[in-house]
C-alpha positions as CSV (number, residue, x, y, z in Angstrom):
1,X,61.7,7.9,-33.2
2,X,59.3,4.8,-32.8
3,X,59.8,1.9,-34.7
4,X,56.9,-0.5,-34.7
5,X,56.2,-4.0,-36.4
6,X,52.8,-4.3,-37.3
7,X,51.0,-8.1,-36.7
8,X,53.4,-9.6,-39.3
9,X,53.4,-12.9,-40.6
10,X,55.6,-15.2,-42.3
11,X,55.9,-18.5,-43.6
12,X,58.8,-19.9,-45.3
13,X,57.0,-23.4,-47.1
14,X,54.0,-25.0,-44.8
15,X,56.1,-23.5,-41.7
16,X,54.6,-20.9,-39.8
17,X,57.2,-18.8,-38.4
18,X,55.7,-15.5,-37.4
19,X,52.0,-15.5,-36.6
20,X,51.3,-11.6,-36.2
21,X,54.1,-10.1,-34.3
22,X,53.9,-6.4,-32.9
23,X,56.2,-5.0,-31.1
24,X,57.5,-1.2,-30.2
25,X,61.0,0.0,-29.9
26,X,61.5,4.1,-28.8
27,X,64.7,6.0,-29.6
28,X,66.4,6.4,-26.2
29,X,65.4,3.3,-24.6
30,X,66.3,-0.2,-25.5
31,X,63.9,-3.1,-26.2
32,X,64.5,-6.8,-24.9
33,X,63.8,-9.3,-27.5
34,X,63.4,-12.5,-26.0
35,X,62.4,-15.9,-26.8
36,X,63.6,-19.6,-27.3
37,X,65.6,-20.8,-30.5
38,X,63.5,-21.0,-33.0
39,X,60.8,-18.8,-31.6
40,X,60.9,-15.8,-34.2
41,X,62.9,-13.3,-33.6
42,X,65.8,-13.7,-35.9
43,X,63.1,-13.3,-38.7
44,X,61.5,-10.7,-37.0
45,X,65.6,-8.9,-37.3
46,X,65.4,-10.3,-40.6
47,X,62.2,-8.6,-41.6
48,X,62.8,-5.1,-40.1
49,X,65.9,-5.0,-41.7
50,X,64.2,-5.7,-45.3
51,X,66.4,-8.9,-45.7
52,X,63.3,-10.0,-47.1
53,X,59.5,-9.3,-46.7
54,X,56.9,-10.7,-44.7
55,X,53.5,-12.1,-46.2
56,X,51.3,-9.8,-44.0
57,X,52.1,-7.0,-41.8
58,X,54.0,-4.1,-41.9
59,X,57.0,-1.8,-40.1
60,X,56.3,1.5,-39.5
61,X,58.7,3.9,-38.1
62,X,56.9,7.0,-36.6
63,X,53.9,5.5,-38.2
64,X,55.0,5.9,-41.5
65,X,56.6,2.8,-43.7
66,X,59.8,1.8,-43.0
67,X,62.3,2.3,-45.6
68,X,65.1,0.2,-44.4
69,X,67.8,1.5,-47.0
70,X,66.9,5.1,-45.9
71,X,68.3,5.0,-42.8
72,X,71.6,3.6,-41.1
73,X,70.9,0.1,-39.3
74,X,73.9,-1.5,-37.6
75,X,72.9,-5.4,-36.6
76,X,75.7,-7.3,-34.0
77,X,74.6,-10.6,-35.4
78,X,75.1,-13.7,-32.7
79,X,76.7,-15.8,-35.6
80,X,79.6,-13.4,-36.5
81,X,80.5,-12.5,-39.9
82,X,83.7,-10.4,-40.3
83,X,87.1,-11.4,-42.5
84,X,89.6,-13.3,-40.6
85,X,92.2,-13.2,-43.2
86,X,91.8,-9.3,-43.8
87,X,93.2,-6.7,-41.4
88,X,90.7,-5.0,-39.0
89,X,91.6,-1.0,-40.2
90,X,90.7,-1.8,-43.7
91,X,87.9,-3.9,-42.9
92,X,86.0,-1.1,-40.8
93,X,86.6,1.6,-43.2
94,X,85.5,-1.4,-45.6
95,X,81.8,-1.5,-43.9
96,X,81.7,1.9,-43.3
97,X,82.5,2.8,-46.9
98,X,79.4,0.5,-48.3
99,X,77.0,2.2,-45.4
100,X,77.8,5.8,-47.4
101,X,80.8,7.7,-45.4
102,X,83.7,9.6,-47.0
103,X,87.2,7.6,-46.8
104,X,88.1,10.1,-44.0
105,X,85.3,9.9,-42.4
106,X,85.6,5.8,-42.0
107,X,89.0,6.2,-40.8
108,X,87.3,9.0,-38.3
109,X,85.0,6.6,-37.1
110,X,87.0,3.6,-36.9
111,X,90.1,5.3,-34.9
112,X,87.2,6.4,-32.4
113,X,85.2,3.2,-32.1
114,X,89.0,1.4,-32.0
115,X,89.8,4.3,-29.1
116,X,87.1,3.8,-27.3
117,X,86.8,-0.2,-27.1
118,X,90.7,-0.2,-26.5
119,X,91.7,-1.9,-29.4
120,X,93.5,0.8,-30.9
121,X,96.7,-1.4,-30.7
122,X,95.3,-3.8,-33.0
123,X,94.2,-2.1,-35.9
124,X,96.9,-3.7,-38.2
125,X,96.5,-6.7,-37.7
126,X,94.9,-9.8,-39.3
127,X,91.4,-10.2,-37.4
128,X,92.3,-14.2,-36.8
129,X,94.9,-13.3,-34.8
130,X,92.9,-11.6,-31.9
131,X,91.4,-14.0,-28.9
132,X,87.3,-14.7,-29.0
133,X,86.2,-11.4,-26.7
134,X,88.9,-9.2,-29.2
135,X,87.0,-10.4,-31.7
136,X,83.3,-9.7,-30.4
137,X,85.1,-6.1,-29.9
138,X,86.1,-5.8,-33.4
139,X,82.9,-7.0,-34.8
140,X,80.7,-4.4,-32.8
141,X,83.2,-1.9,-34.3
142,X,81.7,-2.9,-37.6
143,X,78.1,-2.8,-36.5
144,X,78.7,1.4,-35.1
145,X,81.5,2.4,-38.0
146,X,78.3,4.4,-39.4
147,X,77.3,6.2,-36.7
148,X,73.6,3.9,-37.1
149,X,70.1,5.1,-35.5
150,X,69.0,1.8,-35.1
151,X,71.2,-0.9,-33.3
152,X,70.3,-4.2,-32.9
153,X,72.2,-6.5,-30.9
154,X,72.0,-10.0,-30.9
155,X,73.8,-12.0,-27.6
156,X,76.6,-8.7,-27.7
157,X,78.2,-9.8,-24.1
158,X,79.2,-13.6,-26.1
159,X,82.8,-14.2,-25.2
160,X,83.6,-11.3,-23.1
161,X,85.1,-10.9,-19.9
162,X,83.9,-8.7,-17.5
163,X,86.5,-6.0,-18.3
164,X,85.7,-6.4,-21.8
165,X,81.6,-6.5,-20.8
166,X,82.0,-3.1,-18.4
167,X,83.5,-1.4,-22.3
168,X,80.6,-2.8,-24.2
169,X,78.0,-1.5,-21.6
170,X,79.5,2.0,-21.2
171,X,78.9,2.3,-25.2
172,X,75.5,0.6,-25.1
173,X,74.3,3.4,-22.2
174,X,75.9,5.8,-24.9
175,X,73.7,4.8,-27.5
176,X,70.7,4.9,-25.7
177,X,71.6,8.3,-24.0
178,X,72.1,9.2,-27.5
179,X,68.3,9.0,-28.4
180,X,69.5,5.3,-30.8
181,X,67.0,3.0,-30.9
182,X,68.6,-0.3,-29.8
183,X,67.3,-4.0,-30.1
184,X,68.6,-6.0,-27.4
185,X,68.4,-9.9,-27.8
186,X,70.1,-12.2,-25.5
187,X,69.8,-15.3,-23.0
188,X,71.5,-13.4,-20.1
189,X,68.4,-11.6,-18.7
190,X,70.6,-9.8,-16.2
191,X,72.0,-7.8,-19.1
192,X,68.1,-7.3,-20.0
193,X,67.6,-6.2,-16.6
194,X,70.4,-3.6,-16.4
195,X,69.4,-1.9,-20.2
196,X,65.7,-2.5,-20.9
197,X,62.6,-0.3,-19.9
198,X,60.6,-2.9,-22.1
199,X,60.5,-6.4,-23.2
200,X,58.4,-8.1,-26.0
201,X,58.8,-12.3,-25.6
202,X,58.3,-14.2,-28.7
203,X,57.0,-17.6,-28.2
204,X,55.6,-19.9,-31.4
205,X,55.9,-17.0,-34.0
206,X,53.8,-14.8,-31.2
207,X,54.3,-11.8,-29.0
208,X,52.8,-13.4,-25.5
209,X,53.9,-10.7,-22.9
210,X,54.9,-7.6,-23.7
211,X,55.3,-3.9,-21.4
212,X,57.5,-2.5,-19.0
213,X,59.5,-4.9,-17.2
214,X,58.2,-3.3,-13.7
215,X,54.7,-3.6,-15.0
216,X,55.2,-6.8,-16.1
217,X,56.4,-8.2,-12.6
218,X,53.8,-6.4,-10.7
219,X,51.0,-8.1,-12.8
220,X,52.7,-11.3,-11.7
221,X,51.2,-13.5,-9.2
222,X,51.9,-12.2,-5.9
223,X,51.9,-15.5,-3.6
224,X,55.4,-16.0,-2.9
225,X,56.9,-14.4,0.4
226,X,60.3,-14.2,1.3
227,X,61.3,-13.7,5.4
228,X,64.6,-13.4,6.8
229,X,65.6,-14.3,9.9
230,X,68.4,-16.5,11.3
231,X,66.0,-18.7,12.7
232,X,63.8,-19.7,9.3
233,X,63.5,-23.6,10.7
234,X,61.7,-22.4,13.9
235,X,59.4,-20.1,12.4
236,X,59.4,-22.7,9.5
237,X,58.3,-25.8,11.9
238,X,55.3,-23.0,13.5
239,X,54.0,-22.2,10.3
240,X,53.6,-25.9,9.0
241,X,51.2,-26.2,12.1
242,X,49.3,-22.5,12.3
243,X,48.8,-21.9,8.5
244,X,48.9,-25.3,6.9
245,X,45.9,-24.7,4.9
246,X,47.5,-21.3,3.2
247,X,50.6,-22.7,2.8
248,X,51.6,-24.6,-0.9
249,X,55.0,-25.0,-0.7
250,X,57.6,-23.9,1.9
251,X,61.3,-23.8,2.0
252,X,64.6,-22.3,3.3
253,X,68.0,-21.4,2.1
254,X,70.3,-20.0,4.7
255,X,68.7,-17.1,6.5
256,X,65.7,-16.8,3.5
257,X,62.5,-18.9,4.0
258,X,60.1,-18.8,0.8
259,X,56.6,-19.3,1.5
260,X,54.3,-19.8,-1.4
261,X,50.4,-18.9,-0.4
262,X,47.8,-20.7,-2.0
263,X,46.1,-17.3,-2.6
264,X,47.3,-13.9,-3.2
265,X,45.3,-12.2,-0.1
266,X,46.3,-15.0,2.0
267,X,49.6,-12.7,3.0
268,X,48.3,-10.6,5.9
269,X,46.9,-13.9,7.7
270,X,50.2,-15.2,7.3
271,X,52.2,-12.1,8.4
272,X,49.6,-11.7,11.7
273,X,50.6,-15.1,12.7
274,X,54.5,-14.0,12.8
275,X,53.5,-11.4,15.5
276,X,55.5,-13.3,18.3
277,X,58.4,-14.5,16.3
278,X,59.2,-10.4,15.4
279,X,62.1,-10.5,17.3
280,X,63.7,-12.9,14.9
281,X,62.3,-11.6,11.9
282,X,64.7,-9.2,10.1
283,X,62.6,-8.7,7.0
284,X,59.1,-9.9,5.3
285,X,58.1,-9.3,1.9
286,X,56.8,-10.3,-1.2
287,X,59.0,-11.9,-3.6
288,X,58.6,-10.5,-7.3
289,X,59.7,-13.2,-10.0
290,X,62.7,-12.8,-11.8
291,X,63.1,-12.2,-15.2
292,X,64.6,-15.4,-15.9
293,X,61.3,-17.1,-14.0
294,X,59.0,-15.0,-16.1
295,X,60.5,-15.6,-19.7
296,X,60.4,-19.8,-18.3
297,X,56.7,-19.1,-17.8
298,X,55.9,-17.8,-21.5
299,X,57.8,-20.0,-23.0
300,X,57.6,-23.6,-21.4
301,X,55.3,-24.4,-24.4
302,X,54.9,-23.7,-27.5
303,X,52.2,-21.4,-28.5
């Protein structure tokens, strides 16, 4: 399955929110859905899910319209909206009830979700009695009850410890092994890193970089050179005298020296220089940025 938003657009009053968004999710992968507060992509959620329609534009899903209420969709929302009062059981059969399933086959599914997120214990009891990360548990439960094919997941790893995180990840590879398409939006670009082929970032109601994350850092400029060596402020003093003019900022941390060149190509001028410090050098290479530097480029102003 492909599911594909088609230049949307959408204003709610003289506000602009989404200015022609296209994007691409594929069943068995997941798609990282960045951007700033306020940059789109909760109404971009919104829109896909036919909470309400956009002005322009479309969502196709293997090229044909997207029928939202023909298919299963299960949305982790970042604000949370489950029944504290109400005990956890009868709330998941609850959900899954509404999303079509048999009476057994809610129990089914919520013994198994509850099984497998170690929560069976708690299935009795009041959902205002369970700490913040039981809680995030509980409230994925709801978003998987009906066995969805498209999961989207807004900020998922909000409140959980990293026993609780390791859970949630072993069901998110599951999805994705399972051919689901999944929607991944967060802040924490390492969890973007360990799921997502892809990434679309949203900025001012646009898509501004979008492709394979691999693809994305290679088309990056490719100036910055890390060397390691335990002696980074000797070969740092020779450098500030031999290559000066390719040099645009220089520093060290520890064993690591970063170099940034002026130019791309200036990298084999600086690396022929080094010849007679080899014996200290333990590595040279080019530094790729990191997700978390790429999504501060795209979206340090507004489009």
């Amino acid at each position: 399955m492909i599911l594909q938003t088609a230049n949307l657009v959408k204003s709610f009053g003289d506000k602009s929110v989404l200015k022609g968004v296209s994007l691409q999710a594929q069943g068995g992968k997941a798609l990282g859905l960045l951007g700033r507060n306020g940059a789109g992509k909760t109404t971009t959620i919104r829109i896909i899910m036919n909470v309400f329609s956009p002005d322009s534009g479309e969502v196709l899903l293997d090229c044909e319209p997207f029928e939202a209420q023909k298919h299963k969709i299960g949305y982790l929302p970042e604000e949370r909206g489950l029944y504290p009062k109400k005990e956890i059981m009868a709330q998941l059969v609850y959900f899954a009830r509404l999303a079509g399933l048999s009476g057994s086959q809610a129990k089914e599914n919520a013994r198994k979700l509850l099984e497998k997120l170690q929560m069976t214990e708690y299935a009795g009891k009041r959902l205002d009695t369970l700490s913040k990360g039981n809680q995030q548990k509980i409230q994925l439960a709801a978003t998987l009850i009906a066995d969805p094919e498209i999961v989207i997941l807004d900020e998922p790893f909000s409140g959980l410890d990293p026993v609780n995180a390791m859970i949630l990840k072993d069901l998110i590879r599951e999805l994705i092994s399972n051919g689901r398409i999944v929607i991944f939006s967060s802040h924490q670009m390492n969890y973007i890193e360990e799921f997502c082929d892809e990434i679309a970032i949203i900025n001012g109601g646009k898509i501004v970089v979008s492709g394979s994350i691999r693809d994305i850092k290679r088309r990056s400029p490719r100036n910055v050179v890390e060397i390691i060596s335990n002696n980074t402020e000797k070969i740092s003093d020779y450098l500030k005298i031999i290559n000066a003019d390719i040099i645009g900022d220089m520093y060290a941390d520890g064993d690591k020296l970063r170099v940034t060149l002026e130019h791309d190509g200036d990298k084999d001028r600086l690396f022929s220089s080094l010849s007679e410090y080899s014996e200290y050098i333990d590595a040279f290479y080019v530094k790729e940025p990191t997700l978390n530097e790429i999504f501060v480029k795209y979206t340090e102003a507004s489009v």
